[in-house]
C-alpha positions as CSV (number, residue, x, y, z in Angstrom):
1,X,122.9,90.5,96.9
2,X,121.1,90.9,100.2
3,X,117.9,88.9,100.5
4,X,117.5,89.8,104.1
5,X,114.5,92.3,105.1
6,X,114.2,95.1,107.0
7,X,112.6,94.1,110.8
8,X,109.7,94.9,111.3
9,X,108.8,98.0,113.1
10,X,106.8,98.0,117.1
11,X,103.5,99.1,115.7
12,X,104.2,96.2,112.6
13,X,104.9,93.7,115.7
14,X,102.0,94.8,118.1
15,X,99.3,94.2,114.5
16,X,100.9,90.7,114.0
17,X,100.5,89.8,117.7
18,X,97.0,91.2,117.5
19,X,96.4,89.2,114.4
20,X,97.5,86.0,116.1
21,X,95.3,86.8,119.1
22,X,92.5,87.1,117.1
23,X,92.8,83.6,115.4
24,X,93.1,82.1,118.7
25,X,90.1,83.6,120.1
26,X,87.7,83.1,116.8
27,X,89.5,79.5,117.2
28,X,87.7,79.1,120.6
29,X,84.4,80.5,119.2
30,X,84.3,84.0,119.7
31,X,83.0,87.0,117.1
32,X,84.8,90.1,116.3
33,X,83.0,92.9,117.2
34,X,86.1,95.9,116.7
35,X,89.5,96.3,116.5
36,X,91.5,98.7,118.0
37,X,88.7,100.7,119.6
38,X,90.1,104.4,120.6
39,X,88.1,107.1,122.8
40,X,88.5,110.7,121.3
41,X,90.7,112.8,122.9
42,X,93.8,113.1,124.9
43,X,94.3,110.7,127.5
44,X,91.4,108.8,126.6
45,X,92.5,104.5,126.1
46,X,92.3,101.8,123.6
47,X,91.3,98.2,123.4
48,X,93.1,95.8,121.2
49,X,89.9,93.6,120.5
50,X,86.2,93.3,121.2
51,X,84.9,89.6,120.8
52,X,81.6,88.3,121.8
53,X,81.3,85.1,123.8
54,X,78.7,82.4,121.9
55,X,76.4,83.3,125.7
56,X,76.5,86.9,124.3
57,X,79.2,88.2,127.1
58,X,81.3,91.2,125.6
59,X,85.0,90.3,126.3
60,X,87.5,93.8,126.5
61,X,91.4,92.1,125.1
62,X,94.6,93.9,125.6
63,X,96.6,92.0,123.7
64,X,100.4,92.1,125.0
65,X,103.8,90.4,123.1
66,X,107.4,90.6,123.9
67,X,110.1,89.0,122.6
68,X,111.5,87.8,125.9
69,X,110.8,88.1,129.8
70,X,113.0,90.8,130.9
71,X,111.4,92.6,133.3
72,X,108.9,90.6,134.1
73,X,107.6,89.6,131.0
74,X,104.3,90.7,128.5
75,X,101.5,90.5,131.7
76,X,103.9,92.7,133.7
77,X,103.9,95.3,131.2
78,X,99.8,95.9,131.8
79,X,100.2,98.8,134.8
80,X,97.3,100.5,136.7
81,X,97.3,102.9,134.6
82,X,96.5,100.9,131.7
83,X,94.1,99.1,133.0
84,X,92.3,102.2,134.2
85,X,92.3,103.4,130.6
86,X,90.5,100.0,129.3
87,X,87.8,100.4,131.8
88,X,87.3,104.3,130.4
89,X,87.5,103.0,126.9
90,X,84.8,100.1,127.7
91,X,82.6,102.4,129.5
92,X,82.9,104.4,126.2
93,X,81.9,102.0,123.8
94,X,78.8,100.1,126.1
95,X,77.2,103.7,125.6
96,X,75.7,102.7,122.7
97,X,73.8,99.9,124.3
98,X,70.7,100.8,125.9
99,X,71.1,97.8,128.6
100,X,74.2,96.4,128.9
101,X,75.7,93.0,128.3
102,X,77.5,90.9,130.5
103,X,80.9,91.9,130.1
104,X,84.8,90.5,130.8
105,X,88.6,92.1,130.5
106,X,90.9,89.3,128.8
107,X,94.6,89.2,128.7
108,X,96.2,87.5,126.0
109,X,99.9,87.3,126.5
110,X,102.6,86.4,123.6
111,X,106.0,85.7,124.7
112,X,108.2,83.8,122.4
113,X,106.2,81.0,120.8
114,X,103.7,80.5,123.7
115,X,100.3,82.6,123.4
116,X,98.6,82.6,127.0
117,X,95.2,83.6,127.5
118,X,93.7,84.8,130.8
119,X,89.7,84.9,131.0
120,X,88.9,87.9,133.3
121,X,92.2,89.3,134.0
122,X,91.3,91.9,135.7
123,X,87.9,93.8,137.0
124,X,86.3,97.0,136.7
């Protein structure tokens, strides 16, 4: 009898290691505001997780995981490109404040067992 199960799957990987993320940043006091925010349209981005800082500063998370650090690792993996599609996505979703917040782009990298998280990884 085969007890094993099946592996899971990149987009069942990608929810754990956004789950994880999120405990460690509710952990350290943060709020949930959305998950997985996505911009209609082609070409538009996504952002993993919107917390809230206890000072009221929105923080922007990609949330990046890989098994090992081939090619430079989980924070390599986060390109121009990508970032470039946060920012869009951010401006997207501070639209619906009429003044808006103080506001940050976090990293959180999982590699292996060690979760690493960067406080303003990058700018706008």
């Amino acid at each position: 009898m085969n007890t094993s199960f099946p592996a899971p799957n990149p987009k069942q990987r990608g929810d754990a290691a956004e789950q994880r993320a999120l405990r460690h940043l509710l952990d350290h006091g943060l709020t949930l505001v959305a998950c997985n925010y996505r911009t209609p349209g082609r070409g538009g981005g996504e952002i993993d997780l919107i917390v809230r800082e206890r000072d009221g500063t929105l923080v922007f998370v990609e949330v990046r995981a890989r098994a090992r650090d081939d090619f430079g690792g989980a924070g390599a993996s986060i390109s121009a490109t990508k970032r470039k599609r946060i920012v869009f996505a951010a401006t997207c979703f501070l639209r619906r404040y009429r003044t808006w917040p103080a506001c940050r782009f976090d990293v959180v990298l999982l590699q292996a067992d060690s979760l690493v998280w960067h406080q303003a990884a990058f700018e706008a």
